[in-house]
C-alpha positions as CSV (number, residue, x, y, z in Angstrom):
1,X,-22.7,1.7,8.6
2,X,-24.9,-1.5,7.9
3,X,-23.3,-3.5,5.4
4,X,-26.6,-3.5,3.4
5,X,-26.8,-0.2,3.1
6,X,-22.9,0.0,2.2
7,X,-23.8,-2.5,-0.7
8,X,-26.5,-0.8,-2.1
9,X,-25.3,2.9,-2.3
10,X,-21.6,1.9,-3.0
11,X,-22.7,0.6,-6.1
12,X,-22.9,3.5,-8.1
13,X,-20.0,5.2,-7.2
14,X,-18.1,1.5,-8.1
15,X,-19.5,2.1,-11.5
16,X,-18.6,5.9,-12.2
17,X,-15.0,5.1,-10.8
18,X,-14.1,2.1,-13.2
19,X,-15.7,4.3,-15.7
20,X,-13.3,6.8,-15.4
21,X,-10.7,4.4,-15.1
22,X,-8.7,6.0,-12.3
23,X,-9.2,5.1,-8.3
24,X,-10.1,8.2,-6.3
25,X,-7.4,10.5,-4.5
26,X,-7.4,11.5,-1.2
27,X,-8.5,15.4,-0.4
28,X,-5.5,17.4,-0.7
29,X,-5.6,18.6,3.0
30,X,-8.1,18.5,5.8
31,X,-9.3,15.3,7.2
32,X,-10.3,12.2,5.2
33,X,-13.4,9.9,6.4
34,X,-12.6,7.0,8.1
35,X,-12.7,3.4,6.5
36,X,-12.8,5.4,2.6
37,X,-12.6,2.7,0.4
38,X,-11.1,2.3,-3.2
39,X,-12.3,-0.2,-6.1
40,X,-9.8,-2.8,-6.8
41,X,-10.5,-5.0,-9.5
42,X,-11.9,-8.0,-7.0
43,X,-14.4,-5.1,-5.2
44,X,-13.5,-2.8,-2.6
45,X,-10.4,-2.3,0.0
46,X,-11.0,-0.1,2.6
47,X,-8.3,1.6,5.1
48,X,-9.3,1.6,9.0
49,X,-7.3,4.6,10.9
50,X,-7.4,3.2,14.4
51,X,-6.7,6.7,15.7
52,X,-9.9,8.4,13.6
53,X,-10.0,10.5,10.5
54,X,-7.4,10.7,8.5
55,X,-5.2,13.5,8.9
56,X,-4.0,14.8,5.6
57,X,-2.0,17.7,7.1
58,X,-0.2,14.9,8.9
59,X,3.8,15.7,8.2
60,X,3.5,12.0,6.2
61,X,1.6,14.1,3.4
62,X,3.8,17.1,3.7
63,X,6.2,18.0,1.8
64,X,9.6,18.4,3.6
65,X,12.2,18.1,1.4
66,X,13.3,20.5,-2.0
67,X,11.3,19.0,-4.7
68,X,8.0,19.1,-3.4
69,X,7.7,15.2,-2.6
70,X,5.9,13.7,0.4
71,X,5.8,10.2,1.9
72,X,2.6,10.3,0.2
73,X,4.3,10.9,-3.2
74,X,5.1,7.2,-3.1
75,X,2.4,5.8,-0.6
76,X,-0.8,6.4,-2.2
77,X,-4.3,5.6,-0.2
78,X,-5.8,4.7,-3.9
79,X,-3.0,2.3,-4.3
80,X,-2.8,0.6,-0.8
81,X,-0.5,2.9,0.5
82,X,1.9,2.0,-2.3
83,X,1.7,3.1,-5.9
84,X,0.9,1.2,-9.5
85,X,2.2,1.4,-12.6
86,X,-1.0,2.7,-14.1
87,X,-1.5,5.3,-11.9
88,X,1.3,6.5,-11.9
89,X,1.0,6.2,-15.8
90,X,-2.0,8.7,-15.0
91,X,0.1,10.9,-13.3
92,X,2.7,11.8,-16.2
93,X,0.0,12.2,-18.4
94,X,-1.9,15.0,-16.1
95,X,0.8,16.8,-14.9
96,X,3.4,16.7,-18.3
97,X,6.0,14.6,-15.9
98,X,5.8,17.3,-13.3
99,X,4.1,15.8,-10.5
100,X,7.0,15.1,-7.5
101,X,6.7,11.7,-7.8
102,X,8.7,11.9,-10.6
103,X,12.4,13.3,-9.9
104,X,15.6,12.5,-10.9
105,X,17.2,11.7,-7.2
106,X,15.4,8.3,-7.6
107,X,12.4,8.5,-9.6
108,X,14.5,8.0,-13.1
109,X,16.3,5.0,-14.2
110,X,19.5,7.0,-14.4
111,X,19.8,10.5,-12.0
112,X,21.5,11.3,-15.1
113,X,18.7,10.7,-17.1
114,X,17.5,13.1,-19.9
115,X,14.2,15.0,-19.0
116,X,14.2,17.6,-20.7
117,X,10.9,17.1,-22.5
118,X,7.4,14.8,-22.0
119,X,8.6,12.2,-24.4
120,X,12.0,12.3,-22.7
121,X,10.8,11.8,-19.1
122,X,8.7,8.7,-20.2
123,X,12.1,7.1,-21.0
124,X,13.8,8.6,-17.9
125,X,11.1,7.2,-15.7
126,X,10.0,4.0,-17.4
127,X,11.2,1.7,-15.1
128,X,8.3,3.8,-13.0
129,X,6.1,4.3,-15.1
130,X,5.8,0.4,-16.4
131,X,6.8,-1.5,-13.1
132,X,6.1,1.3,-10.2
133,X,9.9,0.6,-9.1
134,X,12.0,3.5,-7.3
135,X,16.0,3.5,-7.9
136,X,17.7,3.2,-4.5
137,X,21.5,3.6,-5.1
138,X,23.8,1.6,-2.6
139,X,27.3,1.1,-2.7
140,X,28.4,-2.9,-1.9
141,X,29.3,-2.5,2.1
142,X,33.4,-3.8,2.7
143,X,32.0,-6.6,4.7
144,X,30.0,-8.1,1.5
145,X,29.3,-11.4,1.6
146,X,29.8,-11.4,-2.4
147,X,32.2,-10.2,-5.0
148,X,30.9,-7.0,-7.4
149,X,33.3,-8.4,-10.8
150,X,31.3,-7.0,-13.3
151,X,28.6,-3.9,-13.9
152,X,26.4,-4.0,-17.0
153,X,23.5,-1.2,-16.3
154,X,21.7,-0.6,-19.1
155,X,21.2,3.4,-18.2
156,X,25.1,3.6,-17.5
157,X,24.9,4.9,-14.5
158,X,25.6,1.8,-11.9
159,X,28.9,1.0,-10.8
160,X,30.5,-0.8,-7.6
161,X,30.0,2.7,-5.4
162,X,26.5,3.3,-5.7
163,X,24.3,0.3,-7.2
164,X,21.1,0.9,-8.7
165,X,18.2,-1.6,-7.0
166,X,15.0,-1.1,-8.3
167,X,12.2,-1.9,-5.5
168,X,8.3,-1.2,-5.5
169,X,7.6,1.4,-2.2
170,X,6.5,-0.9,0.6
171,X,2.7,-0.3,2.1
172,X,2.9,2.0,4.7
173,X,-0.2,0.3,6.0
174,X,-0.5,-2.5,8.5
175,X,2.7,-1.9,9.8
176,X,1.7,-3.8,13.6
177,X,2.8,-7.0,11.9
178,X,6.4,-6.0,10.8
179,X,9.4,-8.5,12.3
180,X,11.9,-5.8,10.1
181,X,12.0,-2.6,8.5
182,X,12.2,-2.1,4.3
183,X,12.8,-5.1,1.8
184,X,16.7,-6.0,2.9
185,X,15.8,-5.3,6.6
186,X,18.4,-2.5,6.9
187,X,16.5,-0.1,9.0
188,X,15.9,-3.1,11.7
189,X,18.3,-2.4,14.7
190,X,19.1,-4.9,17.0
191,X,17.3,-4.6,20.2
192,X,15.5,-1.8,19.0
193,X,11.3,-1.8,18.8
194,X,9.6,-1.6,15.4
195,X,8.6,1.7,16.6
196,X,12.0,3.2,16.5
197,X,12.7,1.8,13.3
198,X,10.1,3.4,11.4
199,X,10.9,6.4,13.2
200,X,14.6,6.1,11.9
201,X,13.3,5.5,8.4
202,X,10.9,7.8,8.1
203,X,13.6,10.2,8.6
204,X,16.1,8.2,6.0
205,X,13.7,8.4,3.5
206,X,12.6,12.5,4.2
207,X,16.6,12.9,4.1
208,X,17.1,10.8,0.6
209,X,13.5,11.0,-1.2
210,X,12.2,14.0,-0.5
211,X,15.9,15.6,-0.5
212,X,15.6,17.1,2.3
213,X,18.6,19.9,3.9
214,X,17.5,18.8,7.7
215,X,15.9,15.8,9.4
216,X,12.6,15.5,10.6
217,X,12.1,16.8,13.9
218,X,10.9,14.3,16.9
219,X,7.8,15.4,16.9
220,X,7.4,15.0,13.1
221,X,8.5,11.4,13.5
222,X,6.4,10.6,16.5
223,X,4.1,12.0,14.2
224,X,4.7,10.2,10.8
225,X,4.9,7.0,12.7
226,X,1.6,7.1,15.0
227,X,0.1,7.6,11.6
228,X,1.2,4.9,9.5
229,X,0.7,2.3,12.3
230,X,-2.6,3.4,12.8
231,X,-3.2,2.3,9.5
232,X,-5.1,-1.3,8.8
233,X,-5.8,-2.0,4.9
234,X,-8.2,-4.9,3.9
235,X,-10.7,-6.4,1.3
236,X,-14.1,-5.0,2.6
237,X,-16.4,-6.2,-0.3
238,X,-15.9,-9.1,-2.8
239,X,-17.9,-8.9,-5.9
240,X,-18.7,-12.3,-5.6
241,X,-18.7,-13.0,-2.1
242,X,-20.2,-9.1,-1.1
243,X,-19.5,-7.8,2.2
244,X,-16.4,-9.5,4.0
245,X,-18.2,-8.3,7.5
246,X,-21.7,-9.8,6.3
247,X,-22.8,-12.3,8.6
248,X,-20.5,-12.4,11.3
249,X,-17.7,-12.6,9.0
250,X,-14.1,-11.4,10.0
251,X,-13.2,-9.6,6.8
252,X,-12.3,-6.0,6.5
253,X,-10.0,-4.3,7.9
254,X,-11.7,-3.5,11.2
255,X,-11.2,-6.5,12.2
256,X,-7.4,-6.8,11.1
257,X,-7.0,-4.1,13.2
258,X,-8.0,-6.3,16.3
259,X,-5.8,-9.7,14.9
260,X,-3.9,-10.6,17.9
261,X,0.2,-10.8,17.0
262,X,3.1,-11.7,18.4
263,X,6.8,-12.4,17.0
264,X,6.5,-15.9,16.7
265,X,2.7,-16.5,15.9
266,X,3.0,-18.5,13.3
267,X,6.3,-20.5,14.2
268,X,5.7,-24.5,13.7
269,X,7.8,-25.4,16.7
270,X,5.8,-23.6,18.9
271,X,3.8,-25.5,21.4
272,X,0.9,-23.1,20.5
273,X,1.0,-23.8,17.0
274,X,-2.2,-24.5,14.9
275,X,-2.0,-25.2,11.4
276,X,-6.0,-24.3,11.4
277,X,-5.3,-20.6,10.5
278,X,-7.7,-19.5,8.2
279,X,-11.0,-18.9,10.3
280,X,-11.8,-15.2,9.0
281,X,-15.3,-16.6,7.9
282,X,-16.1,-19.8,10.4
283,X,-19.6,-18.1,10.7
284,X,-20.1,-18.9,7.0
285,X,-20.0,-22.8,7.5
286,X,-23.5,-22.9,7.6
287,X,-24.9,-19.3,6.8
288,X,-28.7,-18.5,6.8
289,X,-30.1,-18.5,3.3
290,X,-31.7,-15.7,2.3
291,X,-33.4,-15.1,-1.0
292,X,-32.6,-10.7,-0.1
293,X,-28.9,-11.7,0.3
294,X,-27.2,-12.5,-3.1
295,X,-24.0,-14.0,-1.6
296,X,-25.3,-16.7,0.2
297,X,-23.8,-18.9,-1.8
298,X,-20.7,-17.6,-3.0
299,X,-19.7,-17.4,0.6
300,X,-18.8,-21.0,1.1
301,X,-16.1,-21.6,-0.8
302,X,-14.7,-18.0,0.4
303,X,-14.6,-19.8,4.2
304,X,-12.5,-22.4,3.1
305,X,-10.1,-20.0,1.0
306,X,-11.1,-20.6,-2.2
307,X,-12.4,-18.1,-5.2
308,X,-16.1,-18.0,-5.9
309,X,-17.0,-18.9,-9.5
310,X,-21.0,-17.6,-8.8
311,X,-21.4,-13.9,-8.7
312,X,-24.7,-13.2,-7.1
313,X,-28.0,-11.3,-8.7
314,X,-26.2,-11.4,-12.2
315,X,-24.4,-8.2,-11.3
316,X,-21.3,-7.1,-12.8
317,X,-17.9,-7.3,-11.3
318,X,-17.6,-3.4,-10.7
319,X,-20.9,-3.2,-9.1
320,X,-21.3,-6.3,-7.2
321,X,-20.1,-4.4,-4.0
């Protein structure tokens, strides 16, 4: 797709999403187009699926547990591959508090929570609804580094056995440049590859989220995991700056997809090292002016990493994409 083209007939759909007030979901089964893109409120992000369309009757969008929850639940495409609080806001409101996303197991502040009404569950799940945080209960392990002397949960339901710590669900996008696996690095297994990590949590999480009776198959993890690494999830239009890609620059997340990485890449005591990182837009040092191109000038400062004050043709901010 030529990114002119992209800028003009993306416009209007940028306008009737804001205007609803809700980002697009994705279909609920089939395939999904490649590089489908989702306003945020600095212009577009767009996901690349290395491996083609996306597959929405992937196992990662199935659910395979007893409430009707999928990875998906939780990982959103709309949200980049995570979820927000407003959305998710969205959610209870549409579905009365039934959608799966929001169940007791973890979704609540309290499994014990009261949800017994609409009014009810936006108590139970505020720490969801406001924040977009999960409950993962963990006991303290015996070989703690610290001391649990005290528990003051303000849903009463904490205690030295099972903890209650509230995390946002990690991207399950651009997964190539993991060094561990989930916020505390637990499912990272020494001498193990990233790939059997994610394979090991993706089943952890089926097993816990979802509440599921068995595991996931192999072939449901091989599965699960050659989706989500195939995943690369980038701005692909600024409303200032327009398209990332425009004029041989390296925005988008095509070209994420192709950033070299190693273990390592960015270590100071390498030999390799170069503190000159930032070269996604090099081409824009001295771009070609162009009274048909709007963003001419707002590009500059974006080369050297800084936000554009000037948004071109005196569009808006929703339709300057």
């Amino acid at each position: 797709m030529q990114p002119s083209r992209f800028v003009g007939g993306f416009a209007i759909v940028c306008v009737l999403v804001v205007a609803v007030g809700i980002a697009p979901s994705a279909p609920a089964d089939g395939n999904g187009p490649n590089l489908f893109g989702f306003v945020d409120p600095t212009g577009i992000v767009r996901t690349y699926n290395v491996n083609g369309a996306t597959d929405f009757d992937n196992p990662f969008f199935q659910g395979l547990g007893t409430h009707g929850r999928s990875c998906g639940s939780c990982h959103q495409p709309a949200d980049g591959w995570t979820i927000v609080p407003s959305h998710v806001q969205a959610r209870v409101e549409t579905t009365d508090g039934e959608d799966p996303v929001f169940r007791t197991n973890d979704g609540s502040n309290s499994p014990m929570a009261d949800v017994s009404s609409v009014e009810a569950k936006r108590s139970a799940y505020s720490m969801l609804l406001t924040k977009g945080l999960i409950r993962v209960g963990i006991g303290v392990r015996p070989d703690a580094e610290f001391e649990l002397i005290d528990v003051n949960d303000p849903y009463g339901y904490a205690s030295a056995s099972e903890l209650s710590l509230f995390r946002r669900p990690l991207p399950a996008t651009n997964l190539r440049f993991l060094a561990t696996v989930m916020w505390d690095g637990r499912e990272t297994f020494p001498g193990e590859s990233i790939h059997f990590d994610l394979s090991d949590q993706a089943n952890g999480a089926t097993l816990g989220h979802t509440a599921a009776i068995h595991p996931l198959t192999e072939s449901q993890r091989e599965a699960i995991v050659k989706f989500e690494t195939g995943l690369f999830t980038a701005q692909s239009a600024d409303n200032a700056a327009g398209v990332l890609n425009a004029q041989l620059g390296a925005g988008g997340p095509v070209a994420l997809s192709q950033q070299p990485f190693y273990i390592g890449i960015n270590d100071v005591l390498s030999p390799a090292f170069n503190p000159r990182a930032f070269t996604l837009f090099d081409a824009w040092q001295n771009p070609p002016s162009s009274e048909s191109d709007p963003y001419t000038r707002a590009r500059q400062p974006s080369r050297e990493g800084r936000k554009s004050s000037t948004c071109g043709a005196s569009r808006s901010p929703t339709s300057a994409v």
